[in-house]
N, C-alpha and C positions, 0 to 999 in steps of 0.2 A: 912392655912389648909382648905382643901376641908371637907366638910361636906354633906351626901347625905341628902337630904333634898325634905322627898315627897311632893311636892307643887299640886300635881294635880294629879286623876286618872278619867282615860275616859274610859268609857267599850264600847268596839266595838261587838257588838250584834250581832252574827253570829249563827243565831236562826235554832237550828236540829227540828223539829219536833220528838218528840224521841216517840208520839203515832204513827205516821205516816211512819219513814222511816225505811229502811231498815236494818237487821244486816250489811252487807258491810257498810252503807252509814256512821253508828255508828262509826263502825271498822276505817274507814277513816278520821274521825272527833277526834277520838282519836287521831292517831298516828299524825296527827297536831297537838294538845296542848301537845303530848311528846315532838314532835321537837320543840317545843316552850319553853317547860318546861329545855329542855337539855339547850338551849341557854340561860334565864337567870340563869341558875347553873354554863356556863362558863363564864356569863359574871362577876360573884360575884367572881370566882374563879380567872378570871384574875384579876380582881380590887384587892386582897388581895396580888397578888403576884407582882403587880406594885406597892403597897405600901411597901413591904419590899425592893425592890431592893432600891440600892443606884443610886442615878441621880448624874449626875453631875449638880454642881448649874449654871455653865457658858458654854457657845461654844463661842468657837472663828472662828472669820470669816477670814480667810488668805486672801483672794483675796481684803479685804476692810481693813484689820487692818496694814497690813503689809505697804502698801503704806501712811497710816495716821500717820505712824510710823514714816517713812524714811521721809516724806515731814516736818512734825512738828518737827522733832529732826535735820533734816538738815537745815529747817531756823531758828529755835533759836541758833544755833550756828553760822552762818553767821550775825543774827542779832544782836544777843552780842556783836561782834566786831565792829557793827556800830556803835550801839547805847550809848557808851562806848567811843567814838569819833567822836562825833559834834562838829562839828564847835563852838570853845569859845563865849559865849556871851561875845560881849564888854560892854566898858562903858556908851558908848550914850544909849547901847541896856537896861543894868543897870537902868539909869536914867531914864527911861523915863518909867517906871512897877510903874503904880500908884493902890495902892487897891482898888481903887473906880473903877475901870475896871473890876475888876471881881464882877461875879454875889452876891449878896446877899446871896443866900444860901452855897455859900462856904466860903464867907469876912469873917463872923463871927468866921470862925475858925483857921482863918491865926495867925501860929507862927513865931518866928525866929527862927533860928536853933539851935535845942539844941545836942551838940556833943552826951555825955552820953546816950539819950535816944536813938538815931542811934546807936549808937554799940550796947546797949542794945536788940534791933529788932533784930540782925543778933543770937541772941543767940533761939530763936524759929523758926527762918526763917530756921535755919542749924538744926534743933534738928527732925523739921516735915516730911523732907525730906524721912528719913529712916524708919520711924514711923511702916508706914504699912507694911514694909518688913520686921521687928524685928517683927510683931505680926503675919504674917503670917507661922513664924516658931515654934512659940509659943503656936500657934492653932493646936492641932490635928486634926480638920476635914479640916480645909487650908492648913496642911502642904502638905498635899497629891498632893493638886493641885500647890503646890507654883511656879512650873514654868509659868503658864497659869496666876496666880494672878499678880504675879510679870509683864509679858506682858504685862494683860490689865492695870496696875498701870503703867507703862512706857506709853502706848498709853496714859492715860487721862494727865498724866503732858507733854507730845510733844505739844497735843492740848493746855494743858493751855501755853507752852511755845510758840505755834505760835501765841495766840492771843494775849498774852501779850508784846512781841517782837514787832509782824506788829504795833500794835499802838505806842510803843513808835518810832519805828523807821517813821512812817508816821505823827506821830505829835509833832510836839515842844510848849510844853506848862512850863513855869516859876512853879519851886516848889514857894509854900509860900515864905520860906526864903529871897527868888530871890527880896522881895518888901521889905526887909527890908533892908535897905542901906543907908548909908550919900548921900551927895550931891555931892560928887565924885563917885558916882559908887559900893563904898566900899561895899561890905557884913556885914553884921553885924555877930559876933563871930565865924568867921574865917569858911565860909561857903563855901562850896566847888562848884566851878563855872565852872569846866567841866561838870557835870552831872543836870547844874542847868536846864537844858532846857527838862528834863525826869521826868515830873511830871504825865502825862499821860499815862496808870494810873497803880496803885498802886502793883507792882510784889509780893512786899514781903507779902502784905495781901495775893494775890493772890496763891503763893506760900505754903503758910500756907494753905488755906481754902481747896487748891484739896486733898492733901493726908489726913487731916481728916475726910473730908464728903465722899474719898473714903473709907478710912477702918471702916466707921462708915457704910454706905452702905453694902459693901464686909459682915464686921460682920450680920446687921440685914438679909440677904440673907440666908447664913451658918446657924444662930439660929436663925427664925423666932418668936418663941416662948419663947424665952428668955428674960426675966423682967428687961435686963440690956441693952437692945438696945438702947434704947432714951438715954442712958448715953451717948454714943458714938456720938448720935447726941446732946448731948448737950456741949460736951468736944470741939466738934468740931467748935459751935455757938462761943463758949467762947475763943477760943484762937484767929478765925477770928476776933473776936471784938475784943479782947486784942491788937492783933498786929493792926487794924485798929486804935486804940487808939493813940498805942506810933509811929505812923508814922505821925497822923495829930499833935499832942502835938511835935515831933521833927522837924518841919516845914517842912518836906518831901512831903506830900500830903497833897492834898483836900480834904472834906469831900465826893465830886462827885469821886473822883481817888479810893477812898476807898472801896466804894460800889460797883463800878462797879467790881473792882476785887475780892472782897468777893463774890459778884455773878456767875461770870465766872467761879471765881476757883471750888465753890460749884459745878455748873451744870455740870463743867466737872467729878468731882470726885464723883457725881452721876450716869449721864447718862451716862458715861462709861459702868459702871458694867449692869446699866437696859438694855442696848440693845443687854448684851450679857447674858441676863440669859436662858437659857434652857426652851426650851417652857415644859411642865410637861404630859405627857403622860397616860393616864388613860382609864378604864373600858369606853365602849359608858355610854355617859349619857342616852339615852334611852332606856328602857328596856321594854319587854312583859312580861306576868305574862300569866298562866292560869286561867279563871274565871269559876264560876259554882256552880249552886243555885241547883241544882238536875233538876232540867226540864230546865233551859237557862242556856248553853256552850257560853263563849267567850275566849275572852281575857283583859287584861287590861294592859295600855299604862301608862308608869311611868317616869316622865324626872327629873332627879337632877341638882338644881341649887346650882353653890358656895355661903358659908356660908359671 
């Protein structure tokens, strides 16, 4: 919320001699500080009627979203079918994933697979998807805009689906489980060894964290002033971590696979909505005033800064 906020007034001294000049000169000196006087009266007048109109909170850019649209949502579908069939890790490949290869800061948190907790993941991974769409119907000041919402919600998970897609289909990296093995090759508790080489990094954090950092965003935009925003960003904190949890504890991910995707996901289902908000329209911040002590006529120069 904008606040006008007089920080400064400068009197520009435009000194009549009022023993020395003329009626005209008077006459003229007047009908300047009317015209003066008339333009900060319109400009309070427009500031009051630009506060009641309704803005919209978003514009959309066609020429730029459309194409982000079509490129993200056309290679996560291309890349799904890749990366969904790599080449099997054999068993030489098996044998030979020693934990001591990997860095320090992720060894520590290497599991083996745990079936239960993996299926368990898929029950948030599926539930956050639609999240924002069910709330944006929900919301009477969103409903209005739900097509545009729903858009820019499609553009930010394209984007999280190309970044997510290009890495795993550009990198082959062994989940955890991948080093838990006999001496044959064997996986330990029946670890599934087609997608074992799709640890890089972590979709289903990822997947999770855009749709609630965007409807927690999309919300605090719509209610700025509402006491329950940070709930949204906290609902949002807590399920990225939850699901970051049960994907390192099911031997799926790394703790580095984890993060990166809680981040990515995040920044997209932020800076979506930020770089489509409506720039805000307003009264000039600068205004004149008429000044005048009864012998010195001016003016005075007034500029509002945000609160």
């Amino acid at each position: 919320m904008i606040k006008g906020i007089s920080l400064f007034t400068v009197t520009m001294l435009m000194f009549f001699q009022s023993y020395a000049q003329s009626d005209s000169a008077s006459s003229i000196a007047r009908d300047s500080l009317a015209k003066d006087s008339i333009f900060v009266i319109q400009s309070q007048d427009e500031e009051k009627n630009v506060s009641h109109e309704k803005k919209s909170v978003y514009t959309l850019k066609p020429g730029v979203d459309i194409p982000i649209v079509a490129i993200g949502t056309g290679w996560s579908l291309y890349a799904f079918t890749k990366i969904y069939n790599k080449p099997r890790a054999d068993t030489l490949q098996i044998q030979s994933l020693n934990s001591k290869d990997v860095n320090s800061f992720d060894r520590w948190a290497m599991h083996p697979y745990l079936q239960s907790l993996d299926k368990a993941s898929y029950i948030p991974f599926y539930a956050a998807m639609p999240l924002p769409i069910l709330y944006f119907l929900a919301d009477k000041d969103m409903r209005s805009d739900f097509l545009k919402l729903t858009f820019l919600y499609w553009e930010a998970m394209s984007i999280t689906g190309l970044l997510g897609t290009n890495a795993t289909y550009h990198v082959d990296r062994f989940r955890p489980y991948a080093y838990f093995h006999d001496s044959h090759g064997v996986l330990d508790n029946g670890a599934p060894l087609g997608v074992a080489k799709n640890s890089f990094y972590a979709g289903h954090v990822q997947i999770v964290s855009t749709p609630t950092f965007f409807l927690a965003k999309v919300f605090a935009d719509y209610h700025p002033d509402s006491k329950i925003k940070w709930v949204f960003y906290g609902v949002a904190t807590v399920s990225t971590a939850g699901m970051a949890y049960m994907r390192i504890q099911s031997g799926e991910h790394f703790p580095t696979d984890v993060i990166i995707g809680a981040v990515t996901g995040a920044l997209a289902g932020i800076l979506v909505p930020q770089f489509h908000k409506t720039k805000s329209t307003k009264a000039p911040s600068l205004s004149l005033m008429p000044y005048s002590t009864g012998e010195i006529n001016g003016l005075t120069l007034s500029y509002k800064f945000k609160k």
